[in-house]
C-alpha positions in Angstrom: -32.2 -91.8 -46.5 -31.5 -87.9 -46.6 -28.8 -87.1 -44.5 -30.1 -84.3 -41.5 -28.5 -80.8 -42.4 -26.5 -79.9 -39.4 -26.5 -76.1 -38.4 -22.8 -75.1 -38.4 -22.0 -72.7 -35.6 -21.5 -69.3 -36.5 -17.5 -68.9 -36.7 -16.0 -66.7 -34.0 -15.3 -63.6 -34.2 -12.3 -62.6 -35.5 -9.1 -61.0 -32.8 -9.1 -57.8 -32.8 -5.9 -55.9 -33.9 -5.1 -53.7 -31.0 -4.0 -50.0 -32.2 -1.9 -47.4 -30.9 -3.4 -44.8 -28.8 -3.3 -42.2 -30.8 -5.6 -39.1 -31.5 -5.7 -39.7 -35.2 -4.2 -42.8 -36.6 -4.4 -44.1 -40.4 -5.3 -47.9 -40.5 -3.0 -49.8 -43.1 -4.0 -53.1 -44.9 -7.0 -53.6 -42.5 -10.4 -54.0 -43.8 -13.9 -53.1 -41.8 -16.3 -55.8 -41.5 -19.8 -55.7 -39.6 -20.5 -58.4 -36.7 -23.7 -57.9 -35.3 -24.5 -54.4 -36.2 -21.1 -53.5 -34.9 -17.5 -52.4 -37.0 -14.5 -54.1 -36.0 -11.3 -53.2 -37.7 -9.9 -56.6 -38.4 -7.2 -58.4 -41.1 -8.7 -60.9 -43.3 -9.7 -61.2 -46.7 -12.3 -59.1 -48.3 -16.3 -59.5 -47.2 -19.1 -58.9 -48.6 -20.1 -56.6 -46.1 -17.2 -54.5 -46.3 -17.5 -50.9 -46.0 -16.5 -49.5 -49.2 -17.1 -45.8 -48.8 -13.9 -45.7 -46.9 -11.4 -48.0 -47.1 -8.7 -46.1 -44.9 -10.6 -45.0 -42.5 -9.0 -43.2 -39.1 -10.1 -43.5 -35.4 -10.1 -40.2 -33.1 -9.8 -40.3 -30.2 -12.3 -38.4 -27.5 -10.6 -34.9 -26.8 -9.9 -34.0 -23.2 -11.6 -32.1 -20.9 -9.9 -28.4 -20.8 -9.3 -27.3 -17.4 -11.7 -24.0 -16.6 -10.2 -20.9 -16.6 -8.9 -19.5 -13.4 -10.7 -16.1 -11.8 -7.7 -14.2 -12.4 -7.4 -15.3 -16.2 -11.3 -14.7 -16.6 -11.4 -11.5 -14.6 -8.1 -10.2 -17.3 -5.9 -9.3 -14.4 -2.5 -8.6 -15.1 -1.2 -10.5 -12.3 -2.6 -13.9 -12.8 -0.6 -16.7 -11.0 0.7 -17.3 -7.3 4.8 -16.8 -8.4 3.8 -13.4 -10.1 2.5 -12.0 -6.6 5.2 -13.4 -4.9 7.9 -11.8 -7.4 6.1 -8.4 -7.2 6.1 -8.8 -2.9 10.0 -9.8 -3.3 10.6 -7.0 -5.1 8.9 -4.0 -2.7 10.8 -5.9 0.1 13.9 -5.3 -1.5 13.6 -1.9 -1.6 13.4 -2.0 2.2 16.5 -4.7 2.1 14.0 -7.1 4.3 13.9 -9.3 1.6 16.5 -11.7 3.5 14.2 -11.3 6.8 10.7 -11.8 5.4 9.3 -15.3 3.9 5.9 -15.7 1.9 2.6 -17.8 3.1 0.5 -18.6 -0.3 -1.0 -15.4 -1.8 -4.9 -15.1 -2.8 -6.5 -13.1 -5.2 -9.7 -11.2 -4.0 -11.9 -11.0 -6.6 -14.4 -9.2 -5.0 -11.9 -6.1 -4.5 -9.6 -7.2 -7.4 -6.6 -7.3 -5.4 -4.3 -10.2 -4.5 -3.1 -10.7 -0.6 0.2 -12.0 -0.2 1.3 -13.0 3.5 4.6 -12.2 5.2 6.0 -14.9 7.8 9.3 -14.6 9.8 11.9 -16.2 7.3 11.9 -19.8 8.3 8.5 -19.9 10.4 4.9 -19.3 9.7 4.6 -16.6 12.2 3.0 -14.4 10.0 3.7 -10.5 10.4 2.1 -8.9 8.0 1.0 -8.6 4.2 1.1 -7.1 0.9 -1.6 -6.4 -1.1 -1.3 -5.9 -4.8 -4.0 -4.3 -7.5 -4.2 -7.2 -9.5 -5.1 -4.9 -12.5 -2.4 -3.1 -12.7 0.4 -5.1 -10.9 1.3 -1.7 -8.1 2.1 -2.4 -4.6 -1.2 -0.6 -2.3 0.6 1.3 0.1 -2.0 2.0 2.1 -3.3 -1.5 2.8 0.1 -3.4 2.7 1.9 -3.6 6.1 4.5 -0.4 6.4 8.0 -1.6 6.4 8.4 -0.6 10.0 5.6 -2.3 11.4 7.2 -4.8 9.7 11.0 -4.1 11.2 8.9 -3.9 14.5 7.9 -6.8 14.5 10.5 -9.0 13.6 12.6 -7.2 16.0 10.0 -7.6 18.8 9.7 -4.0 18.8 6.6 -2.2 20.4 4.9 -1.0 17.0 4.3 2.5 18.7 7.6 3.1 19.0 9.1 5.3 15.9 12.5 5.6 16.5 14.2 8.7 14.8 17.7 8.6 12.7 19.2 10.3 15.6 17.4 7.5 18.0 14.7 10.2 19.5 11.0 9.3 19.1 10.0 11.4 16.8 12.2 13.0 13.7 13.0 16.1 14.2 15.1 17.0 10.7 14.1 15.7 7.0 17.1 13.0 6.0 19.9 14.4 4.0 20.3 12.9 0.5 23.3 11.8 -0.2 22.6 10.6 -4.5 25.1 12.8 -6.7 24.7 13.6 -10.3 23.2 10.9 -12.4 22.4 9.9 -15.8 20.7 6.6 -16.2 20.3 4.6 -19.6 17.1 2.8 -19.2 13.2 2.4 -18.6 12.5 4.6 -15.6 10.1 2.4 -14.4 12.8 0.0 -13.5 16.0 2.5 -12.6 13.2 4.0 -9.8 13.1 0.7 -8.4 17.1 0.7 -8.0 17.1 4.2 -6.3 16.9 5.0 -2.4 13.4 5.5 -0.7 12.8 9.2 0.1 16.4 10.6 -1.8 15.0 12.9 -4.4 13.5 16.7 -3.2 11.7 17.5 -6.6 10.5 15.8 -9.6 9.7 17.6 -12.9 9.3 16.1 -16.3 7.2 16.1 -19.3 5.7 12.6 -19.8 5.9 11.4 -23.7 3.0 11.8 -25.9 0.6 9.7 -26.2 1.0 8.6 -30.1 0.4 12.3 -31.3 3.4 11.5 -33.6 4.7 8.5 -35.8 7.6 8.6 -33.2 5.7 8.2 -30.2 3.5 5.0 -31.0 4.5 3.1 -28.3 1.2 2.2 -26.8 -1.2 -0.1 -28.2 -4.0 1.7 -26.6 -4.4 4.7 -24.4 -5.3 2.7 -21.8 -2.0 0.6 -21.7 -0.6 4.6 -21.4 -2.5 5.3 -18.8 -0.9 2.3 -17.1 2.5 2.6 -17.9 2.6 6.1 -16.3 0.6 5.1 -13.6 3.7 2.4 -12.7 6.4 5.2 -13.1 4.1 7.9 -10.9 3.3 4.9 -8.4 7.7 4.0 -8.2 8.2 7.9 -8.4 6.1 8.2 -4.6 8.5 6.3 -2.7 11.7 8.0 -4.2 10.4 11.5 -3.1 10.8 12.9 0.5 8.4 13.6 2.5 5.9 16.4 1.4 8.4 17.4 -1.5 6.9 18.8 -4.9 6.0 16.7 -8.1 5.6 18.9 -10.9 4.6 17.6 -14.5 4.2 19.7 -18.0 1.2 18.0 -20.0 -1.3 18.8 -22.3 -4.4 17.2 -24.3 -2.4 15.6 -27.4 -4.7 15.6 -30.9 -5.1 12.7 -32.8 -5.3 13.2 -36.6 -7.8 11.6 -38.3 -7.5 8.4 -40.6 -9.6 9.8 -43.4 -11.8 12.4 -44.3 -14.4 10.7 -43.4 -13.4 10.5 -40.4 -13.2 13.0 -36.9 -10.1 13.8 -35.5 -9.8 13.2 -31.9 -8.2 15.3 -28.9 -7.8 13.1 -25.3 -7.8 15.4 -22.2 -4.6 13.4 -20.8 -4.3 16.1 -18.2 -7.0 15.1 -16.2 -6.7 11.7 -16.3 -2.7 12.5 -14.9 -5.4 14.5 -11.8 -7.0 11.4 -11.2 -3.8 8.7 -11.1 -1.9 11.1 -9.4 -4.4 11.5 -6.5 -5.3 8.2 -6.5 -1.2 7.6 -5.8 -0.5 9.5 -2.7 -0.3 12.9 -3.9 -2.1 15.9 -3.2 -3.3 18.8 -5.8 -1.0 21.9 -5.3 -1.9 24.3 -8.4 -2.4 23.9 -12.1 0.0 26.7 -13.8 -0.7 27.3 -18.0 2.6 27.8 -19.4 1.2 30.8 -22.1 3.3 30.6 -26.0 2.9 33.3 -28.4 -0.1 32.8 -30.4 1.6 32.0 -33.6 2.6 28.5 -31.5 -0.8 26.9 -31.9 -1.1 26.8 -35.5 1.2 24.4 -36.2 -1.5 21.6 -34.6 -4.1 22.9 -37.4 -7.0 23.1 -35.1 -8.9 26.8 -35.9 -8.0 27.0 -39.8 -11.7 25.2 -41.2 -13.4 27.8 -38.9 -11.2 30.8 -39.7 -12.3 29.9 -43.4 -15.6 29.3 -43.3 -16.9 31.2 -39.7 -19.9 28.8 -39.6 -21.1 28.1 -36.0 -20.3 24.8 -34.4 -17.2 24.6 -36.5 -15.0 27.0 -33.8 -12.1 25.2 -32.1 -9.8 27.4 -29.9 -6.1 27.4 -31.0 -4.3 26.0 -28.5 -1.2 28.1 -27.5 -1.1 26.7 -23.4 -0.3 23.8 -21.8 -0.6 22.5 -18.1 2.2 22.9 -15.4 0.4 20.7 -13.1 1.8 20.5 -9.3 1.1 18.0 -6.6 3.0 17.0 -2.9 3.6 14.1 -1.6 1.0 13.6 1.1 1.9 14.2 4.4 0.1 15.7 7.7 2.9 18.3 8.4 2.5 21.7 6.5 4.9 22.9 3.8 6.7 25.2 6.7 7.9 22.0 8.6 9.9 21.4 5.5 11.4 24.5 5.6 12.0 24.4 9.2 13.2 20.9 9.5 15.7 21.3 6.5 18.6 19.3 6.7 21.1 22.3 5.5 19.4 25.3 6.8 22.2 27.2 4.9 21.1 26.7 1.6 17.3 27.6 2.6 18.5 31.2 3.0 20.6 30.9 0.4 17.8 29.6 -1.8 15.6 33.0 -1.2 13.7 33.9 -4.8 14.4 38.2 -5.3 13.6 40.9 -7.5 10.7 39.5 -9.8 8.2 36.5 -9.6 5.4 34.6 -11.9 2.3 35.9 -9.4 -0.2 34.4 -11.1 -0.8 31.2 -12.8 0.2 32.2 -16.2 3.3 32.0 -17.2 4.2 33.5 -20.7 7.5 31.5 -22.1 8.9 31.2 -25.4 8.9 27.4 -26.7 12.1 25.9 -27.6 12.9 23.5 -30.5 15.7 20.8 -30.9 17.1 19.6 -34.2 17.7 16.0 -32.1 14.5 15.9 -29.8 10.7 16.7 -31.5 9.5 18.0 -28.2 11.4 19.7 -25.7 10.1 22.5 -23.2 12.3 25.4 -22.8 15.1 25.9 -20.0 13.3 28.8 -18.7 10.3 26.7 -17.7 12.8 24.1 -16.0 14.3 27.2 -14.1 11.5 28.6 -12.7 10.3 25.4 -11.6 13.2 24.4 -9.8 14.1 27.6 -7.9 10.1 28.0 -6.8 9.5 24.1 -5.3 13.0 23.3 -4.4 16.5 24.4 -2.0 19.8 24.6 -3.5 21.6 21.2 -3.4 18.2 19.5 -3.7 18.0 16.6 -5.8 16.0 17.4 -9.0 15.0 14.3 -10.9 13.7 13.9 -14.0 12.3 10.0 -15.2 11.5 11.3 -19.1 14.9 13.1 -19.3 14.9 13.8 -23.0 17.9 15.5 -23.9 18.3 17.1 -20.2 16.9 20.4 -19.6 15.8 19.7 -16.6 19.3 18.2 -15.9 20.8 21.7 -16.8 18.6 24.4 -15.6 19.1 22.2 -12.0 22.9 22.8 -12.6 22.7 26.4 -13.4 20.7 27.2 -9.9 23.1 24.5 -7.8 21.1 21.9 -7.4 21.9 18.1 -8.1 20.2 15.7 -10.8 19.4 13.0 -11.8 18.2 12.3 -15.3 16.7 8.9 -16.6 16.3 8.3 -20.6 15.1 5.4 -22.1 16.4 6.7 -25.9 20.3 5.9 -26.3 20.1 8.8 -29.0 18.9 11.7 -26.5 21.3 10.2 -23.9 24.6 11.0 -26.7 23.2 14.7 -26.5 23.2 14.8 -23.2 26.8 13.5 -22.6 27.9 16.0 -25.5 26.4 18.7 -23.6 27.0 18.0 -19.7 30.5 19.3 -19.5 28.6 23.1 -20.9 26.5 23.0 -17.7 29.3 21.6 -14.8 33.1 21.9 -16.7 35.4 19.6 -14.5 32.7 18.5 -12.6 31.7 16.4 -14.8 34.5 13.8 -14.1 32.2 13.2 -10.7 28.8 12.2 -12.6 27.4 9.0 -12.0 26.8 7.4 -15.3 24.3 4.3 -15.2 24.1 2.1 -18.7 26.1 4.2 -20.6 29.3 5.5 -21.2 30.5 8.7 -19.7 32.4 11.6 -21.6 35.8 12.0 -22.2 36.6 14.9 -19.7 40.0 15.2 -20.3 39.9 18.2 -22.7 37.9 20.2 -20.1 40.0 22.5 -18.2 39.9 22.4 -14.6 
């Protein structure tokens, strides 16, 4: 009798190995076998329906979901995260010294108006007094919308904010506050030393701003547009330093950018109008645009007019430049210039400061350039000099953020006014200290010297 075939149950499934959790993971000694249609990385020996195509294979796992990108990221703000507002709003509070008396709520960014809102609470509360608002483009404190600094005093003194109370305790000022900063020459960014320097202590700032890459020795700036907002930040720190309706003049012209090839065009950026526009846009009104006039020989050396002087053919013309821009601008304020005068803390050195005999009438002002064998691009003392006896008093502090090797430091010295000179350029700085003791002998021993070293004075005869 035939014996009944019995159908064996199908063997279990072998135990899965477990594996590490890994992203990528290489599989040693285990073969792949196929159980119902589905892989299973298991020990054993071989089967016939091992995978041979790929006998190490790797498992990967799933990547994760990124997190979206955050409006301020998106938007390419420079100010991007919650601690960057809050350092920013420390840091205008310590100019006021209220940074001990004034706490943070949690800051927002605006996107609609591209600012960021950062609220001010009583240190230790959540009585909120106030806030700052920040451009979250280009990092600068708004001055206009962020709560004034005595509002803010007001407030946590439980002060009526109507009240302005005077130096002298009065409600209303009746003198412009006497600077008390001496001379001063400051290694450094100028950006940064404003921040360090009292609100309201300088009386006249005049500079010429560094080129915008028109020379090997200038390409700083990855574009013009980065320019644009570095100088913004120094014109922005420079507002609070000045006094009230005091005079910020700046020497600037359009720079010319060579071209890369011949196949290429040249370009020339009008940087003198886009200063206009930051300026204005900064608290400062438009005064008077003065061309300082060189001899016409100057404007050859930029090469612009020599293809048309050549050839004569129309559309080739390109003026030779031999003028650039003495651009001047206040400090906005409601009072007239004649309550400056008036309300001068040293009436003295008004009269004393009186211009006779000659004056520049008009707008054009014909002055030799000056050269340097240290510095590619100085303006002359006698620009510096007639800018500081026309828009300031004698004992005025003159300041100067691009200092270069100090003209404007030494034409304030020869008319008796004070300085102060910030350079970023360690090399310009060592001609300064070489010359100093030329434009103030013994005095020099009382200069303030900020990040460098100061001069050996002792040769200088009293």
């Amino acid at each position: 009798m035939a014996k009944k075939s019995v159908a064996k149950e199908p063997a279990a499934a072998p135990r899965l190995k477990p594996t590490a959790p890994v992203g990528i993971q290489k599989l040693k000694n285990i073969k792949q076998t196929r159980l119902a249609g589905v892989s299973y990385a298991v020990d054993g020996k071989q089967s016939p329906d091992e995978l041979r195509e790929d006998s190490t294979p790797y498992i990967v796992e799933a990547p994760r979901k990124q997190r979206a990108p955050t409006v301020a990221a998106s938007r390419k703000y420079a100010v991007e995260f919650v601690s960057a507002a809050k350092d920013i709003s420390a840091g205008w509070l310590k100019t006021f010294n209220l940074e001990n008396a004034v706490g943070f709520g949690l800051p927002e960014v605006d996107d609609r108006y591209h600012i960021w809102r950062v609220p001010l609470v009583k240190a230790g509360t959540k009585e909120r007094i106030g806030e700052v608002v920040i451009d979250a483009y280009t990092s600068l404190v708004s001055a206009g919308e962020t709560t004034a600094p005595n509002v803010l005093e007001a407030r946590l003194l439980g002060r009526k904010e109507s009240e302005k109370v005077g130096p002298n305790g009065s409600s209303r000022p009746t003198q412009m506050p006497a600077s008390f900063v001496r001379n001063t020459v400051i290694l450094g960014d100028c950006e940064q030393a404003l921040l360090d320097m009292p609100a309201q202590s300088v009386d006249l700032i005049f500079t010429s701003p560094p080129y915008y890459n028109a020379r090997p020795e200038y390409e700083d700036y990855l574009s013009y547009e980065s320019y644009l907002l570095k100088m913004r930040r120094i014109i922005h720190n420079c507002h609070r330093v000045m006094s009230e309706g005091r005079f910020f003049v700046m020497n600037v012209s359009p720079v010319l950018i060579r071209r890369a090839s011949r196949n290429e065009a040249s370009q020339r950026i009008a940087v003198p109008f886009d200063m206009h526009r930051i300026f204005t846009e900064e608290g400062f009104d438009f005064i008077d645009d003065i061309h300082w006039v060189k001899p016409e020989g100057a404007g050859w050396a930029t090469g612009r007019g020599r293809r048309f002087a050549a050839d004569r053919n129309p559309l080739q013309y390109k003026a030779v430049p031999v003028t650039e821009y003495v651009l001047v601008y206040r400090k906005h304020t409601d009072k007239l210039i004649d309550w400056n005068i008036r309300n001068h803390p040293d009436q003295q050195a008004v009269k004393d400061s009186k211009i006779t005999g000659d004056y520049e009438v008009t707008n054009l002002w014909r002055i030799h350039p000056a050269f340097h064998s240290v510095h590619p691009a100085i303006f002359p003392v006698d620009l510096a000099k007639t800018v500081v006896k026309y828009y300031s008093f004698k004992n005025d502090v003159v300041l100067d953020p691009f200092a270069g090797t100090g003209t404007t430091g030494r034409a304030a010295a020869m008319q008796s006014r004070r300085f102060v000179l910030i350079e970023n350029e360690p090399k310009y700085i060592d001609v300064i200290r070489a010359d100093i003791m030329n434009w103030l002998g013994s005095a020099t021993k009382n200069v303030l010297f900020v990040g460098c070293q100061p001069p050996d004075t002792s040769s200088v005869l009293l």
